[in-house]
matplotlib code that plots the C-alpha trace (Angstrom):
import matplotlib.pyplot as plt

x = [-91.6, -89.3, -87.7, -89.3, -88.3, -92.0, -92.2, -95.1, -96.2, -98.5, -100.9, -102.6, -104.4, -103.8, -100.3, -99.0, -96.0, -96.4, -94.5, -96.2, -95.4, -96.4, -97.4, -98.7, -98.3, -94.5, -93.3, -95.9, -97.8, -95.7, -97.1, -94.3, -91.1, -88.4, -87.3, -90.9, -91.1, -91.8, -89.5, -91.9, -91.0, -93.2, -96.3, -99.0, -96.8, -94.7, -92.5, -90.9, -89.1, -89.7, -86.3, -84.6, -84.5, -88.2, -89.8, -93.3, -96.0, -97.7, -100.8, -100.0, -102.4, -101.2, -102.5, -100.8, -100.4, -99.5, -97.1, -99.5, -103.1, -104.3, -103.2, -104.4, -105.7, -109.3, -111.3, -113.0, -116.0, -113.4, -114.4, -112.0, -110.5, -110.6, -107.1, -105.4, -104.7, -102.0, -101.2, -97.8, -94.3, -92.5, -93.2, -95.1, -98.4, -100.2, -102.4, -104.4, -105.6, -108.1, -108.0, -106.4, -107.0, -105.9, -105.1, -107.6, -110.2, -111.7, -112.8, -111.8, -114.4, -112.5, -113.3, -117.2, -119.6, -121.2, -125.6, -128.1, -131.8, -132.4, -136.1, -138.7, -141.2, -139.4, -142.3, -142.9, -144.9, -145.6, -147.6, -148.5, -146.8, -143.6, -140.6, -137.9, -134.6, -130.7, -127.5, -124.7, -121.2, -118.1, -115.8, -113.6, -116.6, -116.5, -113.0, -112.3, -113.6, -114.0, -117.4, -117.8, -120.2, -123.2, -125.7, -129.1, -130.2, -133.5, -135.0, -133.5, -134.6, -132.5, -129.5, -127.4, -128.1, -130.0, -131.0, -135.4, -136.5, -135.1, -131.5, -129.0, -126.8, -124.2, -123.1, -122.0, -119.7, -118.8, -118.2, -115.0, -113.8, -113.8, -112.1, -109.4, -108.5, -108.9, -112.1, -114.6, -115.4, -118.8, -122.2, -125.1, -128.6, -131.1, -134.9, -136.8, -139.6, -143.0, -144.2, -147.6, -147.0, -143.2, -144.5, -146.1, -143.7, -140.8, -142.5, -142.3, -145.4, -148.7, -148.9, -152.3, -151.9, -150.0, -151.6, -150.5, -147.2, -146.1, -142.4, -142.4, -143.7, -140.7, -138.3, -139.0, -139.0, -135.6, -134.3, -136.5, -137.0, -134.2, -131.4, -131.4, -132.0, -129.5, -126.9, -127.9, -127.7, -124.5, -120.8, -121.9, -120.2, -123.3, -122.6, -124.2, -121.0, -120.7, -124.2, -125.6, -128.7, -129.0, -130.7, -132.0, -134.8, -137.9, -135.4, -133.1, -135.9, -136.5, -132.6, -133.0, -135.5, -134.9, -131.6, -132.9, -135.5, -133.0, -129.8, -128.5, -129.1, -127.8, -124.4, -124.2, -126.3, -125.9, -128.4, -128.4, -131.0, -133.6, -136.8, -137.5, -140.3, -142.5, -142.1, -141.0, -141.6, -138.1, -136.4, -138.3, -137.8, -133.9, -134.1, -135.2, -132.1, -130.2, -128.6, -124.7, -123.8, -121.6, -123.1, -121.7, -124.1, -123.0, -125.4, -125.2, -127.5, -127.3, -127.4, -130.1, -132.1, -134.8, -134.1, -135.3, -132.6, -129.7, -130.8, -133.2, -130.5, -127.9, -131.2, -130.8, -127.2, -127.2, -130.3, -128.0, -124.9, -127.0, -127.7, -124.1, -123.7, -120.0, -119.9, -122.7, -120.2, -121.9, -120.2, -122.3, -121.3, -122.1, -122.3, -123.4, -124.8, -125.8, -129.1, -131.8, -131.2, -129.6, -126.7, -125.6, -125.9, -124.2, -121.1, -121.1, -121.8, -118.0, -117.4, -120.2, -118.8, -115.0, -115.6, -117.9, -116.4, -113.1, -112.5, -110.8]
y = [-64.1, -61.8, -58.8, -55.7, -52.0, -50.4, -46.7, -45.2, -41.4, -39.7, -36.4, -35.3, -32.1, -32.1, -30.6, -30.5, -31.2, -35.1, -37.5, -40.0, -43.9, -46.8, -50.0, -53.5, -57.0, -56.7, -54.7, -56.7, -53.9, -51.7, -48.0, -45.8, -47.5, -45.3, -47.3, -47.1, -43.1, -41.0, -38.2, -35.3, -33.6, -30.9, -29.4, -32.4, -34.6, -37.4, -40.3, -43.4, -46.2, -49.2, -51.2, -53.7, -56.1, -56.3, -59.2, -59.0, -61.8, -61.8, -59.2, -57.3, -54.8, -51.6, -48.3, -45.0, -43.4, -40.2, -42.5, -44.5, -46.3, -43.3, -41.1, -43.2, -42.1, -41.8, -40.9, -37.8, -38.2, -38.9, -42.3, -45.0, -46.7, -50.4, -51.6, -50.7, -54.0, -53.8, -56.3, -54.6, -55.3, -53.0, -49.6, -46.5, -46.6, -43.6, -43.3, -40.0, -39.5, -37.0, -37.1, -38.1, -39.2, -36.9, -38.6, -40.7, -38.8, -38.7, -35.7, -32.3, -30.8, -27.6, -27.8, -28.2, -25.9, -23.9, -24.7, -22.2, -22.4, -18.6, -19.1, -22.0, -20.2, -17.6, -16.0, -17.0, -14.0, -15.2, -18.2, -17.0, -19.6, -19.9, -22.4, -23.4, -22.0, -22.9, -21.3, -23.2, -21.0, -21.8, -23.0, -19.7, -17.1, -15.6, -15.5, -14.0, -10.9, -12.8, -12.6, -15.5, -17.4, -18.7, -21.9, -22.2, -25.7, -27.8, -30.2, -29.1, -31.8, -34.6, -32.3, -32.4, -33.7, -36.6, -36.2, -37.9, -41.3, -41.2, -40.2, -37.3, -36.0, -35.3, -31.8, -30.8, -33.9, -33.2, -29.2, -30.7, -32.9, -29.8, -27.5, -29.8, -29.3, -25.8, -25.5, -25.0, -21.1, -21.3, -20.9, -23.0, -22.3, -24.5, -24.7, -27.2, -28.1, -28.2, -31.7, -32.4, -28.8, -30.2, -30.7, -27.6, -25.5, -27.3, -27.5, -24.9, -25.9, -27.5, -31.2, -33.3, -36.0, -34.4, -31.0, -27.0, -26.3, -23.0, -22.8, -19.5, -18.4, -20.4, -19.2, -15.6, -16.6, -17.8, -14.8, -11.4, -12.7, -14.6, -14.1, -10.3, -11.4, -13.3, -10.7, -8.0, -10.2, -12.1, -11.4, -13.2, -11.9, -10.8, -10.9, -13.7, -15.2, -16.5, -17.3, -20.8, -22.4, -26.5, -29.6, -33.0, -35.0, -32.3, -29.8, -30.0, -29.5, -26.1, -25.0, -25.8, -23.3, -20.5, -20.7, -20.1, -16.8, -15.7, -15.8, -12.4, -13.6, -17.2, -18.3, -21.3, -24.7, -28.0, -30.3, -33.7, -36.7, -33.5, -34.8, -33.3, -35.6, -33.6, -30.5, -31.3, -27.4, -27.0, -27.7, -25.1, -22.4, -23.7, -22.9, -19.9, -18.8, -16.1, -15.0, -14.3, -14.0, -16.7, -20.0, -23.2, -25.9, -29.4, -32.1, -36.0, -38.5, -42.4, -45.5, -47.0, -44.2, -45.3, -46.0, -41.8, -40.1, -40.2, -39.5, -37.1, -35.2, -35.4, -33.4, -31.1, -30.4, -30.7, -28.1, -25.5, -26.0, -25.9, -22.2, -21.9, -19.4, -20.3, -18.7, -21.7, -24.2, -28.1, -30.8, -33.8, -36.9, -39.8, -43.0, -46.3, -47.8, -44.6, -44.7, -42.2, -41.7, -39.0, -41.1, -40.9, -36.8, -36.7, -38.1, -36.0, -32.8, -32.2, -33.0, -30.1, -27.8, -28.1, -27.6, -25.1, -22.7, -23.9, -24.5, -21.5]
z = [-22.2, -23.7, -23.3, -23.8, -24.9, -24.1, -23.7, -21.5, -22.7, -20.2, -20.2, -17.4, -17.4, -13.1, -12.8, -8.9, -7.0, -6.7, -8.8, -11.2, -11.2, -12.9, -11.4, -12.7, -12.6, -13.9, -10.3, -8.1, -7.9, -6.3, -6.6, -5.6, -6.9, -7.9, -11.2, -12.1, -12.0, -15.1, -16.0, -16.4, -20.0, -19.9, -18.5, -18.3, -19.9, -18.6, -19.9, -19.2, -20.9, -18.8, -17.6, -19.9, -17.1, -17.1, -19.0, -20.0, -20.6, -23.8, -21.9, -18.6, -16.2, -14.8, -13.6, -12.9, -9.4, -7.7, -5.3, -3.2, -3.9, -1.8, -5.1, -7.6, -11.6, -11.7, -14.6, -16.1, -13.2, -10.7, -10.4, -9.3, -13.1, -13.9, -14.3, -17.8, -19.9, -23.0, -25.2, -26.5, -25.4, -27.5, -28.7, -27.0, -25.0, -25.1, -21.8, -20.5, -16.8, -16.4, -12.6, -9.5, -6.3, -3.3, 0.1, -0.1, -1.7, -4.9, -5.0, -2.8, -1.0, -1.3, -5.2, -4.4, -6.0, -3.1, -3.9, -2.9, -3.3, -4.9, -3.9, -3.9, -5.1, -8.2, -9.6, -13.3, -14.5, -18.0, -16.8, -13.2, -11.7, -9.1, -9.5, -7.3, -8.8, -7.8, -8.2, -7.9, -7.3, -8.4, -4.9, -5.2, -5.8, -2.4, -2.2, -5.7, -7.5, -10.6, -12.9, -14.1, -17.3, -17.0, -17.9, -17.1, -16.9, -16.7, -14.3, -11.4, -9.4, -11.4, -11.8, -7.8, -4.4, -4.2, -7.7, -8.1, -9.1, -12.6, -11.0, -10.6, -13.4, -10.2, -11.8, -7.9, -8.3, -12.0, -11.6, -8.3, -11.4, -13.3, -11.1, -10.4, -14.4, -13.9, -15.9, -12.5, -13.0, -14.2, -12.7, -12.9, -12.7, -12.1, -12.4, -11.4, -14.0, -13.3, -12.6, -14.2, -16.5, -17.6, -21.2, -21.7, -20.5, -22.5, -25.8, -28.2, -30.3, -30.2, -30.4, -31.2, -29.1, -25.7, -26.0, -26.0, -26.0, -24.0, -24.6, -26.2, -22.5, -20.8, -23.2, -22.2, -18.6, -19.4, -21.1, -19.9, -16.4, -14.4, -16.4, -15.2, -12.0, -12.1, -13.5, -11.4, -7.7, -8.9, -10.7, -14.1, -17.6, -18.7, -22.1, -24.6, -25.6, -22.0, -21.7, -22.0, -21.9, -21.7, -20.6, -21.8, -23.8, -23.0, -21.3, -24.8, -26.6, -24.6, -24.9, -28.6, -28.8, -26.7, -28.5, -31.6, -30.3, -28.1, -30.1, -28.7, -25.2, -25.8, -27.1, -26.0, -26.7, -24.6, -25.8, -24.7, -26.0, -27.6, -27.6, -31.5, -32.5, -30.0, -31.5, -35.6, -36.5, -34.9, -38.0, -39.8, -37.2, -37.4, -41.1, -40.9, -38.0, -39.6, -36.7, -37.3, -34.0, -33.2, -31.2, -30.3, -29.9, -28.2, -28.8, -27.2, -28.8, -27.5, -29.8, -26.9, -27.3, -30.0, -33.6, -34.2, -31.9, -33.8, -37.2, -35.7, -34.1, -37.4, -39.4, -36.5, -37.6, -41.2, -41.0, -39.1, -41.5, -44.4, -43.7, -44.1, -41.0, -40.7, -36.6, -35.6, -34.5, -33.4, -31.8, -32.3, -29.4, -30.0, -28.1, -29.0, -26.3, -24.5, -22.9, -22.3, -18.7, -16.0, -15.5, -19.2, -19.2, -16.3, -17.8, -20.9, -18.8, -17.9, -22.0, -22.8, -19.9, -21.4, -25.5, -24.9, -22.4, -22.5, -26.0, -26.9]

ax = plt.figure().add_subplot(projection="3d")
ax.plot(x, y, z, "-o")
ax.set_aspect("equal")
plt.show()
């Protein structure tokens, strides 16, 4: 062992009145130690150069803390972290917390979304049918006078609560993770899809082997039907730039679409895992989008997700910048060993949420 000069540089988008502290293996774990506080330098930003008398082994663990293993880092779902592991003895290591834990808890139930069920049974005049529909409010909307953006999301049922048998994206959870970074003021709504008729409503087109496609009908559902409903009953910035529409594999599909007949409604594309080889016309109608409003379209794609999803969804983009429409802006995410499941969206919902409404 040897001895070190090591600097620690810290962001933290959580800003509060507790101090931050390092602890690991070289302090025996101690998580509120005063030689081990960071000097904050700015907002969200904190550093420390750790004591010459310390001697560090060749690799060393250590986490962050808020002054006590009840005020712990967690990450950007508010999960507890795995320890941190460096290698380094000298130089500066660059660590970001996206989270923290608050006496205890990971998340505060003060930050909680407040759910309602708008109806079980909205009537869907363009197919005759009636869908449950959610609304889930921002924690401060009844004690503010704020309006506030909106997304409309599909597949209600896999979205909050108890989630269904293929899982639960958690956005209740994820929206408290966001409002503790002060990017929670935005409403969700969420329809539940329509079991047996999921396909048809979510596809756009015709397809020979799964059968008629009726997502023109959902689409104006979508954009005609609930979202003035929805801006009429609640404080929403009605305006499309603060409108988005999102959802995954069938349900991205959809939000591709409506997106594209809707562009003065919609602003705002989250598209996670599309399912585009049901429905391959949607590169033509992206081709022929010539909308110059301005959109921003986030799009995740998986590297488990079938040898098609990736280079399926980088066609996607390269048709829209093609067009050369310099206001469509696309963030493409990427992750290698993401699968095709609820869990996976549920972790890049936060990511979608931030670059898309609080990008600016």
């Amino acid at each position: 062992m040897s001895k070190s000069v090591l600097y620690f540089e810290l962001t933290t988008p959580v800003e509060d009145n507790r101090p931050v502290y390092i602890s690991g293996s070289f302090n025996e774990w101690l998580p509120d130690k005063e030689e081990f506080r960071l000097n904050k330098v700015e907002d969200g930003k904190y550093i420390l150069k750790l004591p010459d008398t310390i001697k560090l082994p060749e690799s060393f663990e250590y986490k962050y803390t808020k002054g006590g293993w009840n005020q712990v880092e967690l990450d950007e779902f508010g999960k507890p972290t795995a320890n941190r592991i460096a290698k380094v003895r000298t130089g500066v290591l660059k660590d970001f917390v996206p989270h923290w834990r608050l006496d205890g808890e990971n998340l505060s139930g003060d930050l909680m979304p407040e759910i309602r069920l708008i109806s079980d049974a909205f009537e869907i005049p363009q197919f005759d049918r009636k869908r449950a529909v959610y609304i889930l409010l921002p924690h401060n909307y009844e004690t503010s006078e704020k309006h506030y953006p909106v997304i409309y999301l599909q597949d209600a049922q896999n979205l909050f609560g108890g989630g269904s048998e293929f899982g639960n994206w958690g956005i209740d959870k994820q929206l408290a993770v966001l409002a503790a970074r002060g990017h929670g003021d935005v409403i969700v709504v969420a329809v539940a899809h329509g079991g047996e008729q999921r396909y048809q409503e979510y596809s756009p087109y015709n397809n020979p082997k799964m059968g008629k496609g009726q997502g023109r009908k959902y689409a104006q559902f979508l954009s005609k039907t609930l979202k003035p409903y929805i801006d009429n009953n609640f404080r929403t910035l009605p305006e499309r730039e603060f409108t988005g529409i999102g959802g995954s594999s069938l349900g991205g599909l959809i939000s591709i679409y409506a997106g594209l007949m809707f562009p003065e409604v919609f602003g705002k594309l989250m598209v996670f895992s599309p399912s585009l080889w049901v429905s391959p016309n949607i590169y033509f109608d992206a081709i022929d989008f010539i909308s110059h409003l301005p959109t921003n379209i986030y799009i995740y794609a998986g590297g488990d997700e079938g040898t098609m999803m990736l280079p399926n969804v980088e066609k996607l983009k390269q048709t829209f910048q093609r067009q050369g429409i310099r206001k469509t802006e696309i963030n493409l995410s990427y992750e290698p060993e993401g699968l095709h499941n609820e869990d996976q969206w549920g972790k890049e919902f936060p990511k979608a949420i931030e670059w898309l409404f609080f990008n600016q």
